[in-house]
FISERO-608707 format. One record per residue: residue in one letter; x, y, z of N, C-alpha, C in turn. Coordinates in steps of 0.05 Angstrom, whole numbers, plus 5000, padded with zeros to 4 digits. Each point is the difference from the previous one (the first is absolute). Layout:
REM FISERO-608707
AXYZXYZXYZ/...
//
This chain:
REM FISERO-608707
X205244925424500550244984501749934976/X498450074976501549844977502250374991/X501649984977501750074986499050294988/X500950194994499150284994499849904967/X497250124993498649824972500450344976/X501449924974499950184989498349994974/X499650184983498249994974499449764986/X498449874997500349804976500550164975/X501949824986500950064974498350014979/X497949834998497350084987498250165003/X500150165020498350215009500950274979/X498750054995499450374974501250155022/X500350194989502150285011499750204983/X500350265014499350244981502250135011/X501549954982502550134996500550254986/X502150134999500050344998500449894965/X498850244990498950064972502650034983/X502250125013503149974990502349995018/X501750014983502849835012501050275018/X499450234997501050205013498750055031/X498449784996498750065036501549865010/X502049764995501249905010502350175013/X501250224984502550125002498850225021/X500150075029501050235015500450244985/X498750235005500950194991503250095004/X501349965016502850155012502049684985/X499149804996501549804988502249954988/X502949885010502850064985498550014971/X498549764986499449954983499850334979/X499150175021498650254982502750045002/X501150075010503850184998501849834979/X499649734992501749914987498250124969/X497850054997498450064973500250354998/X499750035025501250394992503050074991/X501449845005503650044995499449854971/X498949734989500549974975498650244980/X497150085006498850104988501450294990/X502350075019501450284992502049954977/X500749824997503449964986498150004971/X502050084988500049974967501549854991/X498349714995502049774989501150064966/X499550134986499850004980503350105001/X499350315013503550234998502049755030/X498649855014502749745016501149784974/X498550024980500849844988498649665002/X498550005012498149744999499449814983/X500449734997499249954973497049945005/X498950014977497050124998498650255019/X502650165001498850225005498650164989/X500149984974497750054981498349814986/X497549974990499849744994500250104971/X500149814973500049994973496949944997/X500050054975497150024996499549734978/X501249835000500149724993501749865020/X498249674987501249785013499049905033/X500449915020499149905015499650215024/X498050075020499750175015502049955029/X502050115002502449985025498650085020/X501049895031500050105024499650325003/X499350135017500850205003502650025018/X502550134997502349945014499250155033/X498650124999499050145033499249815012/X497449794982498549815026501849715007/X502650104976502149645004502450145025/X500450275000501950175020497750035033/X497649974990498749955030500349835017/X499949784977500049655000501949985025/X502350074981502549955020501450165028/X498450224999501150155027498449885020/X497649984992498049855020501549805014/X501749814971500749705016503050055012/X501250214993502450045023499250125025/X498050214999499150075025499149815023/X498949654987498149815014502249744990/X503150054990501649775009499649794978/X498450024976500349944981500850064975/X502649904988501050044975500149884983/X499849665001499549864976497450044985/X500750004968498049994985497749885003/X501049715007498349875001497650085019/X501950115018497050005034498850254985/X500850234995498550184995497749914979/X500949834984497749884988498849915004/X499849855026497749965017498950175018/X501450185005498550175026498050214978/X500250014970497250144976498749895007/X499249765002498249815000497649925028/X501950075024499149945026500350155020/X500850294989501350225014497750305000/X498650025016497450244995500950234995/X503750025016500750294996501250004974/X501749884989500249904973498350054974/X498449815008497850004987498950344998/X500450175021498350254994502750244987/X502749845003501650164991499949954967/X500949844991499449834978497550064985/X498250045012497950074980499249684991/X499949835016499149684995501849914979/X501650144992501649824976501749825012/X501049814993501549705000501949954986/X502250205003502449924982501449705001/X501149904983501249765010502649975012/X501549875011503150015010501750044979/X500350024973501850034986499850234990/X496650124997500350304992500550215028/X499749815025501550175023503050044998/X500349855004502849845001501550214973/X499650114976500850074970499850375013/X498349995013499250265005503550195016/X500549835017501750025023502550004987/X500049864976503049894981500350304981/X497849984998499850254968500550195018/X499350125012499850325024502449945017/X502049934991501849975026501450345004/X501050074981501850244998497350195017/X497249994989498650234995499350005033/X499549775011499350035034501850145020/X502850004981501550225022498950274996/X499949944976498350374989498050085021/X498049765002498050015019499850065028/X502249965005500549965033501550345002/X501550074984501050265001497250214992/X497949964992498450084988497950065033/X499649855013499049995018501750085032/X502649885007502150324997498550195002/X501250164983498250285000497950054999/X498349874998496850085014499649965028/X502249845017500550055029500250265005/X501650154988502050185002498750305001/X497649924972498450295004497249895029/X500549795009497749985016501650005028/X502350145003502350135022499249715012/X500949824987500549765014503449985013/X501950034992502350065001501750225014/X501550035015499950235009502450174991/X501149834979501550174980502950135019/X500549855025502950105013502649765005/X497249825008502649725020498549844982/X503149814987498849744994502149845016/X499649814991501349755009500849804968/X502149915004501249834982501049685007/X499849794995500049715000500249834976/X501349785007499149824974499249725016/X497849844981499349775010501349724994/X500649784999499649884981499149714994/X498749974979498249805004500149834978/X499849715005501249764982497649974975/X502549994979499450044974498649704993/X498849884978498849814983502349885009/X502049975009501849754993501449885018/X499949725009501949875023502049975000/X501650025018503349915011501449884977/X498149784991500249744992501450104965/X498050194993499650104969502250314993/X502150075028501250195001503449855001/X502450134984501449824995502550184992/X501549965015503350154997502549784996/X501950074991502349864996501249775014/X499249995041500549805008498449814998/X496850115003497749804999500549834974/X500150104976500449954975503049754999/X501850065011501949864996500749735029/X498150115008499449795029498149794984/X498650084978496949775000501249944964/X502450054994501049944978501849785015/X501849975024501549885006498949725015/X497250065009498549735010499249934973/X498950114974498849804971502949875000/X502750064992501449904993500649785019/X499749975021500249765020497949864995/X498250074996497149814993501049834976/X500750184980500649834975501349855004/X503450005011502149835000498249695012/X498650085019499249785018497949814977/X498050114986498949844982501349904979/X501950074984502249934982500749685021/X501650055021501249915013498249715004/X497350065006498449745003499249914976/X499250104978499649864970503249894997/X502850074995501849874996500449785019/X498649955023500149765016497849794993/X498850034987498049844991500349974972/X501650124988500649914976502249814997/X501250015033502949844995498149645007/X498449985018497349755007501449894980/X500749715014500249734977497349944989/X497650045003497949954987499450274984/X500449984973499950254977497149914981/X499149775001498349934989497650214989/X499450105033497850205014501250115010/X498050304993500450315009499849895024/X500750165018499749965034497650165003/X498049995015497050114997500850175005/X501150205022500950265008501450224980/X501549874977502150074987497350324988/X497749864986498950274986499250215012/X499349935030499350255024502150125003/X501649895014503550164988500450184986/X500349964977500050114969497350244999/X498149995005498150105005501250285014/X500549975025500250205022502850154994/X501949844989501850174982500250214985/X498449884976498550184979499050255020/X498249995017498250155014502850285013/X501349795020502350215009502050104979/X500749944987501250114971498650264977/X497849955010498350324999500050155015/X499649915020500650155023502250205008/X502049904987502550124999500750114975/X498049994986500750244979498950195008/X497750025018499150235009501350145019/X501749935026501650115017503050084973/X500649804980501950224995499550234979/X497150034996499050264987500550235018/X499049875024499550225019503149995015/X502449924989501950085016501350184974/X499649994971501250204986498050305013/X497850004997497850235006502550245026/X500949785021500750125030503050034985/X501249964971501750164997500550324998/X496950004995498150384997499650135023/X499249725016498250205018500049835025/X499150215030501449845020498749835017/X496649994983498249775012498549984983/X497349734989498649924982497849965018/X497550134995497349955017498849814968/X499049724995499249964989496550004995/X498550075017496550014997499450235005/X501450195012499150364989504050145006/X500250044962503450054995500850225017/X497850195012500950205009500750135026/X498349725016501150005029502249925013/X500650145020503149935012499149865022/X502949875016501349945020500550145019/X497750075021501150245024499049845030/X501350135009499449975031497750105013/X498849925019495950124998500450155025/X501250065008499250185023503050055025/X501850024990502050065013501849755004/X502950155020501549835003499349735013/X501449724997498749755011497049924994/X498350114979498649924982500549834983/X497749864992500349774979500650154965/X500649814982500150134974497550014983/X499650104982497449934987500350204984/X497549834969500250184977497950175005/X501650274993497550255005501250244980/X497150055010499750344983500650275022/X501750205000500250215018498150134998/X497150055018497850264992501450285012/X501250194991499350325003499350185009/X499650065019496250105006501750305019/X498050224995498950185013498249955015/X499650245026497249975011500450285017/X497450124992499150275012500149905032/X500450145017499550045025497850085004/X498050144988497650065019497849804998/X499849824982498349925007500949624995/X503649984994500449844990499049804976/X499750224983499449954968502049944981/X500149864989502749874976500250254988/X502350184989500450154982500449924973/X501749814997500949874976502349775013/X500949844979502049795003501049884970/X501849905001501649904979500249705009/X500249794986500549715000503250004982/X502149885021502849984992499849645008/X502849934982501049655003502550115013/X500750255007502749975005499550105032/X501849755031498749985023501050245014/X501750244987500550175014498250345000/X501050075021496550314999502950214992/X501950015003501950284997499349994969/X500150224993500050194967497150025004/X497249975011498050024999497950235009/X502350085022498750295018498750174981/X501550134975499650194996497450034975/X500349784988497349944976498450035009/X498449745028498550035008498850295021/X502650095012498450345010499250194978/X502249974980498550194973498049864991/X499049844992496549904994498450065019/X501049995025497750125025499450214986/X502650215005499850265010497750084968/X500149854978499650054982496549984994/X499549725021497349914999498350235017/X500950045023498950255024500250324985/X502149974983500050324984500850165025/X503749945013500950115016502450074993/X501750195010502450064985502549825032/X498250025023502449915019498549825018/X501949815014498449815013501749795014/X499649945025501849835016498949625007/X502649944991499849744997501649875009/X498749715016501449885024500949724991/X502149865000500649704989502349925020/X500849734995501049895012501950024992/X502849875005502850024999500949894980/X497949754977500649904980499950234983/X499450245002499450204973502750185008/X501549935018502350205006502349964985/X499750184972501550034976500650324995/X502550065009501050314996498750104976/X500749874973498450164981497550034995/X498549795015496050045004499950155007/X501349955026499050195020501550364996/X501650004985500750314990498750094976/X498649854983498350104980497650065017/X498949805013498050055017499450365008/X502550015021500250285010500050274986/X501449864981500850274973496550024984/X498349835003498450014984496650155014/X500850005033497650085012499249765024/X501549734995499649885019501249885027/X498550145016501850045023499749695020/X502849834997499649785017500949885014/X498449775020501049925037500249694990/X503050014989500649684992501849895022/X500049745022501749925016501949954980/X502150105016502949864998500649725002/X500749884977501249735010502549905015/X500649885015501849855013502850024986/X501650065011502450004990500349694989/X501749944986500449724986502749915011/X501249815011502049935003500250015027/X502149855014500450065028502850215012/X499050135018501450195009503049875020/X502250114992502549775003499950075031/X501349795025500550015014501150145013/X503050124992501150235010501450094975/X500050235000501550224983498050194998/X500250194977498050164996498749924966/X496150075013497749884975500450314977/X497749954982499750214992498550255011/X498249835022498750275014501650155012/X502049965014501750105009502150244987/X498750034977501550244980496850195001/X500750245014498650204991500250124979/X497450124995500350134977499050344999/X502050174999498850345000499650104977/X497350084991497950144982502150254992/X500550075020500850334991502150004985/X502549785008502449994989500549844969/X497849845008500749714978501749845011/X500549895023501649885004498749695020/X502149855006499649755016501850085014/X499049915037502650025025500049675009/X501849934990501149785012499950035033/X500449805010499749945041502850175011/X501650004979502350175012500250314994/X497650004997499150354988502450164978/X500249824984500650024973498650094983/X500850094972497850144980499949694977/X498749984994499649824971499350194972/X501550054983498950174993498749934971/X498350104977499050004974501749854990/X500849734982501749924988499549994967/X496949864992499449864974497049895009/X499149964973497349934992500749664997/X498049935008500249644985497349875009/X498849884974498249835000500249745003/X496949815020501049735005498249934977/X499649735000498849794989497149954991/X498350255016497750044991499650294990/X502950144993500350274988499150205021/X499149995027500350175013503250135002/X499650255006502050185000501150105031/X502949965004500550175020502750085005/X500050155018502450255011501549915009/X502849934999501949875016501650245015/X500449965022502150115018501849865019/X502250054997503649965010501450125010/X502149905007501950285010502949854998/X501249884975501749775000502550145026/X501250244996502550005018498750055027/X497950035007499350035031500049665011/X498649824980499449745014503549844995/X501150044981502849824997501650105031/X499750275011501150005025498550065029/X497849834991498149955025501349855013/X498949975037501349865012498249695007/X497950214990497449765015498249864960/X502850024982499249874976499149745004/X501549865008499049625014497750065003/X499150075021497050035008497350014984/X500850204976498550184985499749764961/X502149995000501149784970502149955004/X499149714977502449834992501750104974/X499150114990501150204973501550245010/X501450144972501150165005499250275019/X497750034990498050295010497449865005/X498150205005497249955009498250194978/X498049914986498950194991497049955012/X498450194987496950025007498250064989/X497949914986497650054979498350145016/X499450114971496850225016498249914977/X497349984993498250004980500750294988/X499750094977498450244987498150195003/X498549795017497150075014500049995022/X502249955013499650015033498550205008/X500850244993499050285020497349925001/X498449934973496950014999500149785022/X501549784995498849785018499550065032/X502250125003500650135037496850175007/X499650164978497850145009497749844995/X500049764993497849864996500449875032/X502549845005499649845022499950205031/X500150264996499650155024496950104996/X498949954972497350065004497849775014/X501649774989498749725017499849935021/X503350135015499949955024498550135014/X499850235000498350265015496650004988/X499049814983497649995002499049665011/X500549935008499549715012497449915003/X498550205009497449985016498149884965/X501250314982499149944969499949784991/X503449905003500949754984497849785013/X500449945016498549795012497550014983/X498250184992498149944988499549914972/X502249954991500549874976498549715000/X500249805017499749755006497349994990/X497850115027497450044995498350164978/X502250154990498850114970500249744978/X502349884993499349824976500349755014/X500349845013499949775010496249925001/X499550265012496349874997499149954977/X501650034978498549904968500849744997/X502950005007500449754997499649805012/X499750055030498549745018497149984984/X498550115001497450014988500549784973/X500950114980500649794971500749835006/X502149895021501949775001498049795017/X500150095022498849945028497249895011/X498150264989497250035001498849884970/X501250124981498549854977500849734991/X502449965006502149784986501349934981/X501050334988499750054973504249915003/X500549825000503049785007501450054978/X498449904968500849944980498850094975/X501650074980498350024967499149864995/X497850034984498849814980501350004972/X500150264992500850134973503349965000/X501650024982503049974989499850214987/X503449975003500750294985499350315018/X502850194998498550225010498150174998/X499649964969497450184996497649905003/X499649775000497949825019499649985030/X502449995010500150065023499750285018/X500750204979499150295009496949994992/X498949874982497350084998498449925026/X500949745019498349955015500350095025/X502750195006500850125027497550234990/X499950104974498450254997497149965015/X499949734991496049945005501349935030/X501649995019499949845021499550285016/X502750224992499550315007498150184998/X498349904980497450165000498149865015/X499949835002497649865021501250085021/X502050045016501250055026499750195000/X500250324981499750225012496450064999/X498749754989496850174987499549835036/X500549785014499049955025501450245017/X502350095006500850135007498150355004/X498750074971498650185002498449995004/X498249675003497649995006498849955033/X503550015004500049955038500150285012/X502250214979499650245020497450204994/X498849864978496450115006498549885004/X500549845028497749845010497950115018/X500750295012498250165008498650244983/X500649814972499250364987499949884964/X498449754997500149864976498450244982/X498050135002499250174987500650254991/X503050075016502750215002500549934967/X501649655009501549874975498150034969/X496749965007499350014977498650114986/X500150345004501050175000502250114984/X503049925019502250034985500549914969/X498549705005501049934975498150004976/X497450185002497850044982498749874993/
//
């Protein structure tokens, strides 16, 4: 029994009459051509969104915006591959309209449209929104973050800088040191063969070190130098006892009902506090809702976010972070000072009053309430215990009250909170995880927001093409 025998390659074939018999009627292919076919590249701002009526005939910017959702949806982003997958790609090929862009007019397409693809992605946003994709109550809030164009190697602060300034300068002494020993050779006749390789690699490190001390005036400005994309930082990738690495912070919303991206922002700076509240107002803004509850983690727990937040309509279940510092052995902590709403006051452990003293701001201009009681604590008995100073005082935020009612709203919904995780963590396992989307291609943030845009619209167009998998003719339909 010989081998299962397939077509000879010279054998004729009657193959379908066009490229569209190839494509499935219900086909992602058709959903990624119904979402371009709606947008008006012209009012996004597109270049050649209009064409001129001289000079060379441009792309159409829809079939080069197909190009590319296609190849983030299927894990391809370089120019180059997409330029091969026109060529050898049927679904391509039927998106495309057989045209064959080349990698540089791909590649130009992605550079030029960077601003305008966020447009895009918010644009598409709200056509979720009227297709009650969203359920316009619970979101969820996160940030990702994922390593920028640039290595370890090419990222550079004051010690690195003055660490790899302090080995050139040892390098040098040492070559100096060996040409003056060979210059002292009782045979002067002849160069010593070595002497010009020497001299050579000198010269070489002597450049070298004009460049580290460029870049140590630069870190007189500023408190790190990313040299192969200027705009990425130095952060930590995923929590405490994590490794370091250059990255970009992603942003992100995500609807609860069907776990759909709402929007997101790309930050270089590794912290999420000051961020709560932009991103729920662009939700609330994209859904066309006036109120709406939103879940994040303990990095967004910033009294003033989170009190604009509240004041503004958004009602939110942020964990509390960890007290900072360690709690002293014996005496009395700060928890140990109550605090009563009704009075304004702090009760010390010896049921003392603390009372209103002064306002005072720290170091990041937060504001707060001091309370004292100087002649109650100078003739305390149990002062030792309590401080080493004259009296004891006690800070409150500004914002506490809001905060209290935030952290009794957290506590008492738990069952809620918990669902934060599985609301935005599934986008991001998916991008990170499932696609392998690790790293940028693009520099710079506005390059780098353009391709979270194409990475977010291909994730929410599979996303919608999964929750109408019993009802593809529902979807198309919806989308005309």
């Amino acid at each position: 029994m010989g081998y299962k025998i397939g077509t000879d390659r010279k054998q004729l074939t009657l193959l379908p009459v066009s490229v569209d018999d190839y494509i499935s009627e219900y086909h992602i292919c058709r959903l990624i051509y119904a979402f371009t076919e709606q947008l008006d590249m012209w009012t996004l701002g597109f270049k050649y969104g209009e064409c001129k009526s001289t000079g060379c005939r441009p792309y159409d910017p829809r079939m080069m915006l197909n190009l590319y959702i296609y190849g983030y949806l299927h894990r391809v982003r370089s120019s180059r591959r997409l330029r091969d997958e026109a060529v050898r790609n049927v679904e391509v090929m039927w998106l495309l309209e057989g045209l064959t862009p080349d990698d540089r007019t791909i590649c130009n397409f992605r550079k030029d449209n960077a601003k305008i693809l966020k447009d895009t992605f918010r644009v598409f946003s709200r056509m979720n929104n009227e297709l009650d994709l969203y359920s316009g109550e619970l979101l969820a809030t996160d940030s990702v973050k994922i390593r920028a164009n640039n290595s370890l190697v090419n990222n550079h602060n004051k010690t690195t800088v003055n660490n790899a300034l302090a080995r050139i300068d040892k390098k040098i002494d040492e070559y100096l040191n060996t040409l003056e020993q060979m210059d002292m050779q009782e045979d002067k006749e002849e160069d010593h063969p070595d002497s010009s390789k020497i001299k050579a690699a000198l010269e070489k490190i002597k450049t070298r070190k004009v460049k580290y001390e460029d870049l140590k005036a630069r870190l007189e400005e500023e408190s790190e130098v990313s040299t192969v994309d200027p705009e990425s930082r130095l952060m930590r990738t995923g929590g405490e006892g994590r490794k370091l690495d250059v990255n970009y912070n992603i942003q992100t919303t995500v609807d609860s009902k069907h776990h759909l991206v709402v929007d997101f922002e790309v930050s270089n700076c590794a912290s999420d506090a000051g961020n709560l509240k932009g991103l729920s107002d662009s939700a609330k803004e994209i859904m066309n809702v006036e109120e709406i509850t939103n879940l994040a983690d303990s990095g967004y727990y910033s009294g003033a976010d989170i009190t604009a937040c509240e004041e503004s309509g958004t009602k939110c279940l942020v964990a509390k972070p960890a007290a900072s510092g360690r709690k002293k052995a014996e005496g009395f902590n700060r928890d140990d000072f109550i605090y009563d709403r009704e009075k304004d006051v702090y009760k010390c452990p010896c049921q003392k009053e603390l009372n209103y003293n002064r306002n005072r701001k720290d170091k990041k201009g937060m504001e707060y309430r001091v309370y004292s009681n100087y002649p109650v604590c100078q003739s305390c008995e149990k002062k030792a215990e309590c401080t080493t100073t004259r009296y004891r005082e006690r800070s409150r935020l500004g914002c506490q009250d809001t905060l209290d009612v935030v952290d009794e709203r957290t506590k008492n919904n738990k069952e809620l909170y918990k669902k934060r995780q599985e609301i935005v963590e599934h986008c991001f396992g998916t991008i990170k995880s499932v696609w392998g989307y690790r790293q940028f291609l693009c520099r710079k943030i506005i390059k780098v927001t353009a391709e979270m845009s194409l990475t977010y619209i291909a994730y929410n167009l599979r996303r919608i093409f999964n929750i109408f998998a019993e009802n593809r003719e529902g979807l198309a339909i919806e989308l005309g």
